[in-house]
N, CA, C and O atoms as a DFTB+ gen file, in Angstrom:
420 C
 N C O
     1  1     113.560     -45.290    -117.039
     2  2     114.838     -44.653    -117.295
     3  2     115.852     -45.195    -116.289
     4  3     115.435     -45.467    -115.163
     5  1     117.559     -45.439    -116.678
     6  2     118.054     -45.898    -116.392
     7  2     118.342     -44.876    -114.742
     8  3     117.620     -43.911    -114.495
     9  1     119.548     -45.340    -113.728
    10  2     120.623     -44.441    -113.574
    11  2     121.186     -43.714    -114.378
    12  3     120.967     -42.588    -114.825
    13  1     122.098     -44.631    -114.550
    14  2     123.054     -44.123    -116.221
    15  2     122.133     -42.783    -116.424
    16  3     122.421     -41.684    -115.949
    17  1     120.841     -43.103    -117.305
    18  2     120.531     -41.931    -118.325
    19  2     119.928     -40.593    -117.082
    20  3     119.872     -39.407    -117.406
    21  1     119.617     -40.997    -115.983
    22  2     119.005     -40.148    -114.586
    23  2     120.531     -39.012    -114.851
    24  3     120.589     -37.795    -115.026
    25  1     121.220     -39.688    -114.804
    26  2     122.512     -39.227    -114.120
    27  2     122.740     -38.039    -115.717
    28  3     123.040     -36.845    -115.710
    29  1     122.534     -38.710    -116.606
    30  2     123.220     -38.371    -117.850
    31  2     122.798     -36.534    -118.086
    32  3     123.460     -35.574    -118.481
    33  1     121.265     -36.715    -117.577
    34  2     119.952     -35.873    -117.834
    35  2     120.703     -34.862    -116.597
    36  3     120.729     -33.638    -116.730
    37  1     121.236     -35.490    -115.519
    38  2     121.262     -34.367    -114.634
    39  2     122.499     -33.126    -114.974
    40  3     122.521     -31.900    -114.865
    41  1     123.470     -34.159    -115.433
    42  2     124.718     -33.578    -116.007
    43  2     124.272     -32.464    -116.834
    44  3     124.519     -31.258    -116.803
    45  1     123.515     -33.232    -117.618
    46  2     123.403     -32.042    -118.882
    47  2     122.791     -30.837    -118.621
    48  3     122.846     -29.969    -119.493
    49  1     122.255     -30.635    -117.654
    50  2     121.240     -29.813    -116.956
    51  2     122.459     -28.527    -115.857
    52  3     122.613     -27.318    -115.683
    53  1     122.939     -29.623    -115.477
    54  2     124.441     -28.819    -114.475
    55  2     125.347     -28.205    -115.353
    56  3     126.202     -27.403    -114.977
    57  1     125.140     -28.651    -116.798
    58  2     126.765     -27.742    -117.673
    59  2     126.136     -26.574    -117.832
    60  3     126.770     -25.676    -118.387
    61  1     125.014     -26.365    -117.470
    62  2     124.626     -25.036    -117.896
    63  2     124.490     -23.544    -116.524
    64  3     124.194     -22.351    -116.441
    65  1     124.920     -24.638    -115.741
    66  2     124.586     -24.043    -114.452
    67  2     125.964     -23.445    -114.346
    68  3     126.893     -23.968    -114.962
    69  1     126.195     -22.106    -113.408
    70  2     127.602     -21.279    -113.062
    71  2     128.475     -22.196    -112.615
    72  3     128.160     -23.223    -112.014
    73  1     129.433     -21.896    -112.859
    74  2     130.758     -22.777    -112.578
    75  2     130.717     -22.777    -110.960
    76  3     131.163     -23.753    -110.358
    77  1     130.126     -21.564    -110.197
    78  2     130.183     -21.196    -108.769
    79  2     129.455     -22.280    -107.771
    80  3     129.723     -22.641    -106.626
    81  1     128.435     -22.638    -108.682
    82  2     127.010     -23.426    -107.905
    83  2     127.142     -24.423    -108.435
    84  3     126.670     -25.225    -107.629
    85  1     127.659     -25.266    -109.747
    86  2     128.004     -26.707    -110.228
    87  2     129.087     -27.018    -110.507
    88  3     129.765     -26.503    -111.396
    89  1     129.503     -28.179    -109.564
    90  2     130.846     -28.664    -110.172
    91  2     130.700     -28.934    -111.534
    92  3     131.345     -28.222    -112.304
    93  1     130.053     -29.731    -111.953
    94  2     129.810     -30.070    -113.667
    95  2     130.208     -28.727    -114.390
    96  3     131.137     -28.587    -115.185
    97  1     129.341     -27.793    -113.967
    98  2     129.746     -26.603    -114.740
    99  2     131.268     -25.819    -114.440
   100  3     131.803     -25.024    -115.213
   101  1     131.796     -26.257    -113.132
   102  2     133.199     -25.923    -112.895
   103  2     134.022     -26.885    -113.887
   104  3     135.007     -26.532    -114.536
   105  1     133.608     -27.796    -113.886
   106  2     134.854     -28.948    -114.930
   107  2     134.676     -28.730    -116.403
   108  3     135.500     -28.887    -117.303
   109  1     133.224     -28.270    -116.469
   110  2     133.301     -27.662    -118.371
   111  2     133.700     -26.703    -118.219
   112  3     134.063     -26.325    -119.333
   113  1     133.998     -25.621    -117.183
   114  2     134.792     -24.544    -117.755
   115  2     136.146     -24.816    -117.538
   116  3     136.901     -23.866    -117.745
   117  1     136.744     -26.074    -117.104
   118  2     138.051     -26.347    -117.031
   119  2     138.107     -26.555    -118.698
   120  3     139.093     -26.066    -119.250
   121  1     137.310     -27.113    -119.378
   122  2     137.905     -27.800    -120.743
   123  2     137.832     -28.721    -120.264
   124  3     137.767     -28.893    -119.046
   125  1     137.820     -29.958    -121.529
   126  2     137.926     -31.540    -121.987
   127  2     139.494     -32.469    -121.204
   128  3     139.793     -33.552    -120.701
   129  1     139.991     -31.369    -121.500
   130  2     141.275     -31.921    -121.246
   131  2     141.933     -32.213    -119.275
   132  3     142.798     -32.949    -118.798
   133  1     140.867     -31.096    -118.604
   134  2     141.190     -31.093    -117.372
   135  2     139.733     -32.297    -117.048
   136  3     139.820     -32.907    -115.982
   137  1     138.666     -32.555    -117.804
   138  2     137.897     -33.983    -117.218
   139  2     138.149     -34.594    -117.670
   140  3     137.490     -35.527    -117.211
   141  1     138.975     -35.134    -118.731
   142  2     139.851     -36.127    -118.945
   143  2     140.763     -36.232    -117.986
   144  3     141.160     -37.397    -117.978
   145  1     141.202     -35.704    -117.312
   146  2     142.330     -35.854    -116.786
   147  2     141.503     -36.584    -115.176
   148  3     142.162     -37.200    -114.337
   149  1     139.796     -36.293    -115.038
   150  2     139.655     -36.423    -113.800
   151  2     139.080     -37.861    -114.179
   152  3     138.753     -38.419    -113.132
   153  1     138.916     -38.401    -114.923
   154  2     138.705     -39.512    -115.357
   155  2     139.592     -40.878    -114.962
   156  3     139.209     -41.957    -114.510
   157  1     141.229     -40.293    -115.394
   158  2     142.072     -40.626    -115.142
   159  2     142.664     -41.098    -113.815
   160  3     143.155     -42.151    -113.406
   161  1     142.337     -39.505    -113.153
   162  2     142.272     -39.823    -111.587
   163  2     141.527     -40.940    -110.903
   164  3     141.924     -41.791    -110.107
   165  1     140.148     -40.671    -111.511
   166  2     139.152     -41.623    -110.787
   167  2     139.420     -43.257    -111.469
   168  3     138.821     -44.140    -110.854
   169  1     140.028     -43.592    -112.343
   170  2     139.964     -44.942    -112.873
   171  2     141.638     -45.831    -112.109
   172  3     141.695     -47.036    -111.860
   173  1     142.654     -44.950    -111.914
   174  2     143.756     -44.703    -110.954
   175  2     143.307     -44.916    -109.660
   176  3     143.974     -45.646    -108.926
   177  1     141.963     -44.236    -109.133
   178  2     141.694     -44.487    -107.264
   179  2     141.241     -45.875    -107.760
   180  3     141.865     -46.882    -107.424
   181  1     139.984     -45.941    -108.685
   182  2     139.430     -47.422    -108.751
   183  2     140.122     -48.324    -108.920
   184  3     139.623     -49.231    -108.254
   185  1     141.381     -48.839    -109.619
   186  2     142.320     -49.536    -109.564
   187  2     142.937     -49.485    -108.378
   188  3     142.828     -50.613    -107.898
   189  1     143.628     -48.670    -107.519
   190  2     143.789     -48.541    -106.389
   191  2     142.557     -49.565    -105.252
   192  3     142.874     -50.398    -104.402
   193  1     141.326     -49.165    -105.598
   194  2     140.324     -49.844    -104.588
   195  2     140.441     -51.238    -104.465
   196  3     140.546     -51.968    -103.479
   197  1     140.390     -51.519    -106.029
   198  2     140.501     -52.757    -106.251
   199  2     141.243     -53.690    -106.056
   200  3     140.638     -54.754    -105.923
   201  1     142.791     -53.775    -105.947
   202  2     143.694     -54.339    -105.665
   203  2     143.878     -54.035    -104.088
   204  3     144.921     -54.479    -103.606
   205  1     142.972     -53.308    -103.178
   206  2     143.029     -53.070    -102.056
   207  2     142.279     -53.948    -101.027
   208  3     142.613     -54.042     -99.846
   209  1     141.163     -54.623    -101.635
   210  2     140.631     -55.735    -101.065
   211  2     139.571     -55.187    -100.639
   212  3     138.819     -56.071    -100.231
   213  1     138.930     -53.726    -100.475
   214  2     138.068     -52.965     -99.821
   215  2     137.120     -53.041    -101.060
   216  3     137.408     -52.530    -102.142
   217  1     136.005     -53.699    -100.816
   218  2     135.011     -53.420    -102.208
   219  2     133.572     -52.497    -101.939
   220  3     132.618     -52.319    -102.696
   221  1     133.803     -52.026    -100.648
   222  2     133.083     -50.605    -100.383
   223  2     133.863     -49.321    -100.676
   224  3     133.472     -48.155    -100.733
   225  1     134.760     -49.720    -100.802
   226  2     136.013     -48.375    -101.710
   227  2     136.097     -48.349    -102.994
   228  3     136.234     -47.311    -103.641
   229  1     135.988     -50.045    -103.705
   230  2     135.365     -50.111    -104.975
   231  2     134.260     -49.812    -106.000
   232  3     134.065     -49.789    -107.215
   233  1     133.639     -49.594    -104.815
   234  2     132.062     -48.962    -105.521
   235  2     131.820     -47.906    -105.565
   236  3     131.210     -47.463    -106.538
   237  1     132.327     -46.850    -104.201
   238  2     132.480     -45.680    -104.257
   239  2     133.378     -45.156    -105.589
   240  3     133.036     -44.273    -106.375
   241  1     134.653     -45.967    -105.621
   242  2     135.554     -45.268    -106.767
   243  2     134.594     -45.403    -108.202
   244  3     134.312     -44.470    -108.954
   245  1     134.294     -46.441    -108.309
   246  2     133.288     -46.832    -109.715
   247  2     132.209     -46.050    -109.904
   248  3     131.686     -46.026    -111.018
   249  1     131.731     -45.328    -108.911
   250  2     130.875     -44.232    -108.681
   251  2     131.240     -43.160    -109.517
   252  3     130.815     -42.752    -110.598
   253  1     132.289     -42.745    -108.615
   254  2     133.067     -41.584    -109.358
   255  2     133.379     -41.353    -110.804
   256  3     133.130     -40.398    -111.539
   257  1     134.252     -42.969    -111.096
   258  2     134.578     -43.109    -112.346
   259  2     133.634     -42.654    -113.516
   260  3     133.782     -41.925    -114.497
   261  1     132.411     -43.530    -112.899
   262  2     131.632     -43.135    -114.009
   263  2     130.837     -42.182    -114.037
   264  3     130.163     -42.105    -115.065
   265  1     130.671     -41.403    -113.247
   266  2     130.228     -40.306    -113.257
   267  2     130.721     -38.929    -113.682
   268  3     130.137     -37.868    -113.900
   269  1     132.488     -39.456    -113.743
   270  2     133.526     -38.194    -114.401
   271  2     133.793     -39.053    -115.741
   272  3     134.824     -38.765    -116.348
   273  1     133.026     -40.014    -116.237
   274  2     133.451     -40.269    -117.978
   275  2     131.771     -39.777    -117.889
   276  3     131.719     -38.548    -117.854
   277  1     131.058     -40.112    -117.866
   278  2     129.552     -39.004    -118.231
   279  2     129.710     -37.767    -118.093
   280  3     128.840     -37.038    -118.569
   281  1     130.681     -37.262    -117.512
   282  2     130.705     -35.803    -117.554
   283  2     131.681     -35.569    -119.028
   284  3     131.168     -34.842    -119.879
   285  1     132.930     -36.110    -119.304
   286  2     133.458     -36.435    -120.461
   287  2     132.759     -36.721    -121.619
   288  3     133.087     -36.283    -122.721
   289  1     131.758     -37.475    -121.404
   290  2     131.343     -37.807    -123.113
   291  2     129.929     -36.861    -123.092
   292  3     129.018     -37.030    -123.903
   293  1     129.917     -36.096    -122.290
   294  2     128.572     -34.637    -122.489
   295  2     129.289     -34.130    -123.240
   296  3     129.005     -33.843    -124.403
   297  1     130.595     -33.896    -122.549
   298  2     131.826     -32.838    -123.020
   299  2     131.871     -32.745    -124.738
   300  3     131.650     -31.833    -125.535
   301  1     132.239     -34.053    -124.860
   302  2     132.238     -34.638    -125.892
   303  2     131.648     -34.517    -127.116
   304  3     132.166     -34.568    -128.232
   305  1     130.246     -34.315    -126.721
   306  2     128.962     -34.993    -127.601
   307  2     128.392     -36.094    -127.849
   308  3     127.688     -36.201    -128.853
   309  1     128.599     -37.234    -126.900
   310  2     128.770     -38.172    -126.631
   311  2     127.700     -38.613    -125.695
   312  3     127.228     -37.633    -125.119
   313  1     127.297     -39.434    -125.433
   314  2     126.213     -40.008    -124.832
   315  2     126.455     -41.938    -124.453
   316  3     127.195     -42.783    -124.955
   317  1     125.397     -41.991    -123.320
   318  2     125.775     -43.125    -122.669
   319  2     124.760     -44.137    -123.636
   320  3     124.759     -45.342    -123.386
   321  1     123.858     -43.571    -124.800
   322  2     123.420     -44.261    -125.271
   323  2     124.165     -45.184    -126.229
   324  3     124.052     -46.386    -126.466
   325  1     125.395     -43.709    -126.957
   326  2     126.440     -43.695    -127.554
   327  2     127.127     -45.303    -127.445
   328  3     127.214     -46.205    -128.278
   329  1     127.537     -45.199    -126.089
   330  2     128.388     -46.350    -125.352
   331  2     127.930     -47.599    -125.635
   332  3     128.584     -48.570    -126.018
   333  1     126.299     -47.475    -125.338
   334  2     125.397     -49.071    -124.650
   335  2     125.236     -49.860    -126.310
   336  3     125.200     -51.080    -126.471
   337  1     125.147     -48.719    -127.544
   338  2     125.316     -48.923    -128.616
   339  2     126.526     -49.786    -129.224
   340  3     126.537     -50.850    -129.844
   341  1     127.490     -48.952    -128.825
   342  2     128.642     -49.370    -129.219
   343  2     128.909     -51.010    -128.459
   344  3     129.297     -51.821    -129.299
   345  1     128.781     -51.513    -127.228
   346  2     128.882     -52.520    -126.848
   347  2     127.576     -53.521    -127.105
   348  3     127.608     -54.708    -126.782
   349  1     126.341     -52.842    -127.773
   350  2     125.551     -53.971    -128.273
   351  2     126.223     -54.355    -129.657
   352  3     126.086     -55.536    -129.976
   353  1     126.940     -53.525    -130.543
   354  2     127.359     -53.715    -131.249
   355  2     128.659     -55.071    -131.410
   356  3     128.842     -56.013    -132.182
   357  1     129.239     -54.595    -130.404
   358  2     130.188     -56.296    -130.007
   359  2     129.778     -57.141    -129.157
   360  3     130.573     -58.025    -128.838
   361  1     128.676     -57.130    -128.653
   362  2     127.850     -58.423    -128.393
   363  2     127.940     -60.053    -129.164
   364  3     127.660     -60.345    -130.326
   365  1     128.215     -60.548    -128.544
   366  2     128.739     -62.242    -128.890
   367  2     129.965     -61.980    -129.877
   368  3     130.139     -62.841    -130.739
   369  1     130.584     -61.203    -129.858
   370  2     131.805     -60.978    -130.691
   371  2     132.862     -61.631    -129.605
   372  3     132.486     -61.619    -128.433
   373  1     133.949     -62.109    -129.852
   374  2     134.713     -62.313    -129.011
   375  2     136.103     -61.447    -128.706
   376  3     136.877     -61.172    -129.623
   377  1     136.362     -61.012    -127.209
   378  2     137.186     -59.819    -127.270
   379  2     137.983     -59.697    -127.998
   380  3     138.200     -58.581    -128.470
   381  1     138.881     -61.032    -128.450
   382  2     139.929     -61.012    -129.168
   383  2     139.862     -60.722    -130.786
   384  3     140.872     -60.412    -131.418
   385  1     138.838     -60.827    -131.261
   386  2     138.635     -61.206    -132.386
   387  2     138.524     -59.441    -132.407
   388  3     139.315     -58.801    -133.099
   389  1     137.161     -58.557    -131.343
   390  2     136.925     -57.132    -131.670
   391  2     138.178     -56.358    -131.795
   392  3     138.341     -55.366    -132.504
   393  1     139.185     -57.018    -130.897
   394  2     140.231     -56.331    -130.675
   395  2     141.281     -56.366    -132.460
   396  3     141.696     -55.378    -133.065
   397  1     141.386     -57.381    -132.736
   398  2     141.874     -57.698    -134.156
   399  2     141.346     -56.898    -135.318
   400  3     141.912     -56.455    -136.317
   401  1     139.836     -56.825    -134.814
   402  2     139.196     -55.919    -136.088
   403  2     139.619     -54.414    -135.880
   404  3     139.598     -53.728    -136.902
   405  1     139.905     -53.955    -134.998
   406  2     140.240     -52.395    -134.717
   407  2     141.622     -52.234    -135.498
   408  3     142.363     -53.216    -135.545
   409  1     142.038     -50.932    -136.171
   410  2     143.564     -50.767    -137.215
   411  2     144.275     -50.640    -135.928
   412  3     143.946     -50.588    -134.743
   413  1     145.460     -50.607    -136.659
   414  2     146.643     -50.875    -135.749
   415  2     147.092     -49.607    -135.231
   416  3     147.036     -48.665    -136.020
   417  1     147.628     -49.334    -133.792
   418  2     147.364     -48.113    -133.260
   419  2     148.938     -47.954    -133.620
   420  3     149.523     -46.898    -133.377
C-alpha cells in the first residue's frame, strides 16, 4: 500500500472522529467549501515555496497540499484511486492534445 492510499485510509478513519480531537473531522464539519478553500491556501504557500528557492519549504508545502486535496476528494467521494485512474487514462496522450479534447469552459 501506497502513502497516498496510508494517508487516504487514515483520513477516512479521522472524518468520523469529533471535530474536537480531529482536524479532518474539524474541516468536514466546516463543509467542502471551507477545504476547498484550504486547498487553495496550501497550493498558494506551495507556489510561494517554489518560486522561493527553498525546496525544504517545497516539500513541506506539497505535503500539505496534498494532504488538504485528500481531505477534499473524501469530501467529495472521490478517491486517490479516482485520480491515479484518471491520469493512467491520459498516459502517452499529449498535454495539448488532452487539453483540446476537454469542451470549452
Amino acid at each position: 500500500m501506497s502513502t497516498l492510499e496510508r494517508l487516504e485510509q487514515t483520513i477516512a478513519a479521522r472524518s468520523k472522529a469529533s471535530p474536537e480531537t480531529s482536524y479532518v473531522a474539524k474541516l468536514n464539519a466546516k463543509g467542502v467549501p471551507k477545504i476547498a478553500q484550504k486547498v487553495g491556501e496550501e497550493a498558494t504557500e506551495t507556489v510561494i515555496a517554489a518560486v522561493s528557492g527553498d525546496t525544504n519549504e517545497l516539500v513541506g508545502e506539497s505535503a500539505d497540499l496534498l494532504f488538504h486535496l485528500l481531505v477534499l476528494l473524501q469530501a467529495k467521494g472521490a478517491s486517490i484511486d479516482d485520480v491515479l485512474a484518471e491520469l493512467d487514462r491520459r498516459e502517452g496522450l499529449s498535454g495539448l492534445d488532452e487539453k483540446a479534447s476537454r469542451p470549452p469552459e
